[in-house]
N, C-alpha and C positions, 0 to 999 in steps of 0.2 A: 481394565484399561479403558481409557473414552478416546474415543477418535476424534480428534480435533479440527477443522477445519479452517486453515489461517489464512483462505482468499476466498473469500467471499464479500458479494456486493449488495446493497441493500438500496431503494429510496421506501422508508417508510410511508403506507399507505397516508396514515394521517400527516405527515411533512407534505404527500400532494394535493390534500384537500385542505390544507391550511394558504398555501401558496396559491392556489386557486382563489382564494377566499379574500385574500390579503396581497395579492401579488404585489403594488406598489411599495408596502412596507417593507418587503424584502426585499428588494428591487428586481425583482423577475416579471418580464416580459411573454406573455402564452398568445402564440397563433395555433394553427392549426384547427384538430374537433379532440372529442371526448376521447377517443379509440385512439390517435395518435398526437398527444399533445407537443408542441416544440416549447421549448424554453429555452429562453434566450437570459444570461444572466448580464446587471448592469456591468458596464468595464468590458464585456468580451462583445467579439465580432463573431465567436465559433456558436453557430447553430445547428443544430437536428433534433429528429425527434427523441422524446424521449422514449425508452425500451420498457411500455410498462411490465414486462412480465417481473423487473425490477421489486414492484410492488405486491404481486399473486405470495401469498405468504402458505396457503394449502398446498401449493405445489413446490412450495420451498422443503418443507418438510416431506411431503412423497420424495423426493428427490435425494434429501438427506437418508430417507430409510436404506433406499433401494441402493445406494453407495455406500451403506455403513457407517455413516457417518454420524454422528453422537452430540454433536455441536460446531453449529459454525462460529465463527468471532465475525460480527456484521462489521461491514463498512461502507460508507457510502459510496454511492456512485464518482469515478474523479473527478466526470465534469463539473459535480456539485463543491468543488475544494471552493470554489470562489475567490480565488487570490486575485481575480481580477478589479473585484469591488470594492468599493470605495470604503472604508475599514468601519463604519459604523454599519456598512449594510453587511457587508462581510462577517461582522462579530455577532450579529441579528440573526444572520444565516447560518453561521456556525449551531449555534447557541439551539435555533429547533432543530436543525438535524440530530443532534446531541440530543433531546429532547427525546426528539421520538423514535430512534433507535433504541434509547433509553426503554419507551416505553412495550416497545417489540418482545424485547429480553424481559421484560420484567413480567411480559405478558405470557411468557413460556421460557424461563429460565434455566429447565433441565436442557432445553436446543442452544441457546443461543450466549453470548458473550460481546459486550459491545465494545467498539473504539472509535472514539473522538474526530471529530474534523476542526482541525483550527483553521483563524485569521493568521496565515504565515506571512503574511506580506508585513506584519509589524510585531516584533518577538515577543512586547512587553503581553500587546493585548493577547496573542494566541497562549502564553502562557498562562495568563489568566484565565482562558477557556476551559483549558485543558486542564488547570487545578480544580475550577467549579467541574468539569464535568468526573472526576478525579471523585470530587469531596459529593456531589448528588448522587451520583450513580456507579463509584466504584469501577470506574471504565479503569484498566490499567493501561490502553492502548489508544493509539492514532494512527488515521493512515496520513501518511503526508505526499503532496505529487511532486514530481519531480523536477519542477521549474516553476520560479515565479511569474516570468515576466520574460519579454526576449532578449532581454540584457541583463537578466537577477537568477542568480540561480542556487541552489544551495547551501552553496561554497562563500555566500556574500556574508561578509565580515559582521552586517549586522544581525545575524539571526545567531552568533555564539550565545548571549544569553540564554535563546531556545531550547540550543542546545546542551549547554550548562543545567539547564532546568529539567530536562529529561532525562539526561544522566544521574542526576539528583535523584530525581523520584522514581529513577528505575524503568520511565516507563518503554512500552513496547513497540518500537514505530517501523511501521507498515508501509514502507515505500508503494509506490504507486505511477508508474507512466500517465500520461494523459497528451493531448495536442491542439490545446488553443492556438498554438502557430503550426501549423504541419511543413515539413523542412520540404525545398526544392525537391521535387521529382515523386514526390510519393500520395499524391491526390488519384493516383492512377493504380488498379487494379487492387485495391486493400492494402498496399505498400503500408499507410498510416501506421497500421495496426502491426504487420509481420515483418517491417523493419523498423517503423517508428517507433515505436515503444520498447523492444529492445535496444532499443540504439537511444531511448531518453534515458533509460535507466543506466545506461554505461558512459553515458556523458554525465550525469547527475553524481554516481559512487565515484570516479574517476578526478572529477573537479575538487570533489572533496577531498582525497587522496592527497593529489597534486598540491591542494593551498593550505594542508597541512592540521584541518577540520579533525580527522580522526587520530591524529600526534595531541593534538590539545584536549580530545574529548576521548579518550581509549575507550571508558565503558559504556558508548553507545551500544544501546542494544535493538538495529535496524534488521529488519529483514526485507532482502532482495525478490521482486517478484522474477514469474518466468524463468526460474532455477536461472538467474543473475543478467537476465538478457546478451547479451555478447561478453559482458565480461569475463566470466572463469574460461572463455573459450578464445580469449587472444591476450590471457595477463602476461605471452614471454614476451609477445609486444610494447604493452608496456612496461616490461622491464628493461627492456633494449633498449626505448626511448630513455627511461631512468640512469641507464648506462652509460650512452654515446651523445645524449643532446643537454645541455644548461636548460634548458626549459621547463622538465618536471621539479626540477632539486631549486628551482628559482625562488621559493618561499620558502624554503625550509626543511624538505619532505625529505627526508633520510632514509627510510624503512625499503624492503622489499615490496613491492606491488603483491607478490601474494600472502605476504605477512596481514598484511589487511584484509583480504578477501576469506583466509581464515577466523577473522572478529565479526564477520557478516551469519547472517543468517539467509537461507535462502528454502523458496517452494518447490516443490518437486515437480513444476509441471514442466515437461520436458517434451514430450510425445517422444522418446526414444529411449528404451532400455538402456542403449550405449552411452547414449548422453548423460544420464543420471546416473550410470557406473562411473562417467569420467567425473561428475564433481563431486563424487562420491570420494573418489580418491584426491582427489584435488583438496577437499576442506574438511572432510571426513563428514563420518555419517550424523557426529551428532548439533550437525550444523543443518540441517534439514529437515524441516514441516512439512508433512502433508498441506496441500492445496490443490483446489479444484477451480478457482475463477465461476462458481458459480452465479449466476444464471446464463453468462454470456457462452456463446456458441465455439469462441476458441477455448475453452477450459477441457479440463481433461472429466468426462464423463464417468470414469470409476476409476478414482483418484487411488481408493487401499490396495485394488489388485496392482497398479501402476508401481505403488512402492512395497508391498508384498511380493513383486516379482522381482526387484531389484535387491533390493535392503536384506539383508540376512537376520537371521529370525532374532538372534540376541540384540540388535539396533531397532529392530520394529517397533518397539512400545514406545521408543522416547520421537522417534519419525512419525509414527500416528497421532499421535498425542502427549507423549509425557514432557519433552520440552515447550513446548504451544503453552502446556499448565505452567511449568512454572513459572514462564517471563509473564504470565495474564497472572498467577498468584494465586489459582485456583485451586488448591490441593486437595480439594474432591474428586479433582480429574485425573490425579496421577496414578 
């Protein structure tokens, strides 16, 4: 069995010495010094530095040893999605991050498995990316963030082709939180992070619910980070709402709310035994990846004992790794 790794983040080395190199053609903006660079992407207001440990690839792999962990599926960093730019910088930007992810995995193959970052802001071209990076590199996956724009969000009418196209080709998409706008009240004490980003990804699956996205697209095959952010953990709410208010059933949505949260896929990072017993029985076990959010500091630091301590021994092989293989295609890994 390979223990599979399905959250992990990536800026490959050579993606930040190209941008360096070339910053204007991508349209990235670099203050700071060498030790803490900031990047600032064209389109956006949201600045900081960048986290190189992102980049350190020897300690990628120590870290992968000492967790047991057999392969990660690389993804880039969210703030790198770039949906804010301007769509030729964006499909430019796309296009090396792809590149040199690419060339990470192919530089050590038995570690590593890569997924795609598209131009979402426009269906035709992101699909286009993600075909070449499909047809170059055998990528079966993407991560995609979870909001376009402050008024554009998943659930916008024009991205069904997108999603038409990924159901199509099966492939593997890797939701993802991020906060180019960070919501009222939560610039203060890390909020961003430990209520923003479960609460982007519960408004993100939610909208989509709501406008009727997964009634038209059944065999999306998405996985939910942060074992689903708030969602598996207030869906009778939205059932109620589905129950007692016109507002969810107002486009179409017929289904149960956790009828659909059973088509999701989600990571085990929980930080609570009990937590991950509860979606455990909530969507069953074989709806659940191991994930560690590697390199970042809220990730779970030994991801197998986390689901070797929950997960009963006969679901272990497909929660470590044997579902992660099949949506990637890899059946060297199962």
């Amino acid at each position: 069995m390979t223990v599979i790794d399905t959250h992990a983040h990536i800026v490959p080395p050579d993606m930040l010495k190209t941008l360096r190199k070339n910053s204007a053609q991508y349209g990235v903006t670099f203050t700071g010094d060498e030790q803490k660079p900031i990047v600032q992407l064209a389109g956006s207001s949201y600045i900081r530095p960048l986290p190189m440990f992102l980049t350190h690839l020897d300690q990628r792999i120590a870290t992968m040893d000492r967790q047991g962990v057999d392969r990660q599926i690389l993804t880039g960093w969210v703030d790198f999605s770039a949906y804010t730019m301007p769509l030729d910088l964006g499909i430019r930007f796309s296009e090396l991050q792809n590149e040199t992810i690419a060339a990470v995995v192919a530089g050590n193959p038995q570690r590593y498995l890569g997924a795609a970052n598209v131009p979402l802001r426009d269906a035709r071209s992101a699909i286009k990316v993600l075909q070449d990076a499909a047809a170059k590199y055998d990528f079966r996956a993407a991560q995609i963030a979870t909001y376009l724009g402050p008024n554009r969000f998943l659930d916008d009418p024009s991205l069904d082709p997108f999603w038409a196209a990924t159901q199509e080709m099966g492939t593997f998409l890797i939701f993802h939180p991020y906060d180019e706008q960070r919501p009222a009240g939560l610039h203060d004490f890390f909020l961003h992070n430990c209520i923003g980003y479960p609460l982007a990804t519960t408004t993100a699956i939610v909208r989509m619910m709501f406008s009727g996205v997964f009634d038209r697209f059944p065999n999306l095959q998405i996985k939910v980070p942060h074992a689903g952010g708030f969602l598996p953990y207030q869906i009778e709410r939205f059932q109620h709402a589905a129950d007692f208010r016109p507002e969810p059933r107002s486009k179409g949505f017929k289904g149960r709310p956790v009828d659909v949260l059973k088509k999701l896929y989600y990571d085990t990072i929980t930080f609570s035994p009990a937590t991950l017993r509860y979606l455990i029985d909530l969507v069953g076990a074989d709806r659940l990846m191991l994930g560690s959010d590697f390199p970042f500091e809220m990730g779970d630091p030994d991801p197998v004992a986390s689901v070797k301590a929950v997960v009963d021994e006969a679901h272990q092989p497909a929660v470590l790794g044997g579902t992660a293989a099949k949506l990637m295609g890899c059946s060297c890994c199962v």
